[in-house]
Structures are given as C-alpha cells and as structure tokens.
N, C-alpha and C positions, 0 to 999 in steps of 0.2 A: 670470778673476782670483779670484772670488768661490768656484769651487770649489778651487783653489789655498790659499787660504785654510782652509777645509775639512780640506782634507786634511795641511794645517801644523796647525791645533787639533787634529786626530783625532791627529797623530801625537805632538805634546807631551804631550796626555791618556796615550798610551801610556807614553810614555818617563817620564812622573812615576810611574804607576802601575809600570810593571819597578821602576823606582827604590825606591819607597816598600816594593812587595815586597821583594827584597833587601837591603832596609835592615834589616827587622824579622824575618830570618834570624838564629837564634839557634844555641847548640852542640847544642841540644836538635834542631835542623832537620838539625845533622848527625850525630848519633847516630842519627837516624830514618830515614835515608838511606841507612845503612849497611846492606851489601846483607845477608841472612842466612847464603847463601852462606859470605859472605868469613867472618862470625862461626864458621860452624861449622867453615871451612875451619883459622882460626889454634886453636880449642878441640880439635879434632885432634892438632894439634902440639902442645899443648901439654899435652895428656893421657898424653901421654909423659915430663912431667917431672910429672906427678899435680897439676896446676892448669888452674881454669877462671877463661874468660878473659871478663868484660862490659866495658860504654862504656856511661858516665852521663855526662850530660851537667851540671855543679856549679853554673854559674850560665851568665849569657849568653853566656861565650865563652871557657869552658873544659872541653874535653875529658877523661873521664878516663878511663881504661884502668886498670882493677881484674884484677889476677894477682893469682888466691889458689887457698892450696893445699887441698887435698882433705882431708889428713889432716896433723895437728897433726904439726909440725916442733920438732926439739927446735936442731939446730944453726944458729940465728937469725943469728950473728954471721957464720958461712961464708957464709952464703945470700946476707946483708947484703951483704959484700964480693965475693961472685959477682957479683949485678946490678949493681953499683958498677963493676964491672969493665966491666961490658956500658953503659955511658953512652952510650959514641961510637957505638954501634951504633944505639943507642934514640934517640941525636940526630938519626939522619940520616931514619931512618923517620918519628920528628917534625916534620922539614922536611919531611919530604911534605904528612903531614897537617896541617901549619899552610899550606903552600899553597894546601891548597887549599880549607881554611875561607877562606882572604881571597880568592881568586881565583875561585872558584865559589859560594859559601855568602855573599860579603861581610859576612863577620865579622871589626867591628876589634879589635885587641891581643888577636888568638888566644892560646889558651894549651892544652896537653897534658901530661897530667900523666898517669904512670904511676905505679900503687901495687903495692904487690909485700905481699899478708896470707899471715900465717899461717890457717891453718882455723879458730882461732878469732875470726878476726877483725883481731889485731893486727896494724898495721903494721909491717914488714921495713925497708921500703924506700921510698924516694920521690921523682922530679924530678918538675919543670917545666920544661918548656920553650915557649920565647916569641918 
C-alpha cells in the first residue's frame, strides 16, 4: 500500500510538472520549433515572387509571419488587394497553425498574424487570425 502511494506522489509530481511545462509554452516556443527545413522550404517559394519570408514571435501568443519584398514595390494598392484576395487561403493554413499552438504548444487565445512589407519596410497588408 505504502509503495502504491509512492507511486501516486511520483506520478502527480509528474503530471504537475508536464502541466506547469506546457503552461509556460509561449509563441516564442513555437517559432523556435519550427523546423529550418520547413523555413527554407516556403523562402523557396516564395523567392519566386521576390520575397523572404520570417516567424517572430510578438508577444505570448501571437504568431507572426513577416512577407517582405526584396525590392521596393511601387504598385502597393494591386499587391494590397492581391493578398486580400488570398484571405481564405491564409485562413485555412492558419487554422492549422492555430491548432496546433493549442493542441501541441498549449497556448491560450492563439493568434497568427501575417504581414505582407514592402522592402522598405512598410506595411501592405495585414490579418489576424484567432
């Protein structure tokens, strides 16, 4: 009985400690996780439209996915309403990665946010998604 017990304390101490891990899982846990691979794999593709593509992490549970372009873009307002166009697309890839921040990472009121700059910086474009 007494090692029974034992082995109930040994295993609560576990199950607090997963717990307390996973609690203190931040966006930052998940941009750091992200495999390198996968990074150079979408900068690839997407050097094909003359943009490189990072993940910062902005505060604790928000994602952000930074497209920016190479070289200064003059037709801002096309570009604007290109990715505007592309939402429903960028929503559904968001639902992944908002999964699996909650699901894997246990991060509450995930957030992913895509930014679309210009070269020098300026913002194009922008959601969240939640």
């Amino acid at each position: 009985m007494k090692k029974i017990a034992l082995l109930l304390a040994a295993l609560m101490i576990i199950v607090v400690a997963l717990t307390a891990c996973s609690s203190s899982n931040t966006a930052q846990d998940y941009v750091d996780a992200i495999p390198q691979a996968d990074m150079d794999m979408v900068n690839a593709i997407y050097a094909g439209l003359g943009m490189t593509v990072t993940a910062e992490a902005y505060d604790d549970n928000t994602v952000v996915f930074i497209y920016q372009y190479d070289e200064q873009q003059e037709e801002v307002e096309f570009l604007k309403e290109m990715w505007q166009g592309l939402e429903d697309a960028s929503r559904a890839e968001a639902q992944a990665i908002l999964t699996e921040m909650r699901d894997e990472f246990d991060i509450e009121d995930p957030v992913v946010r895509y930014v679309y700059r210009n070269a020098d910086g300026t913002e194009i474009w922008s959601v969240d998604f939640s």
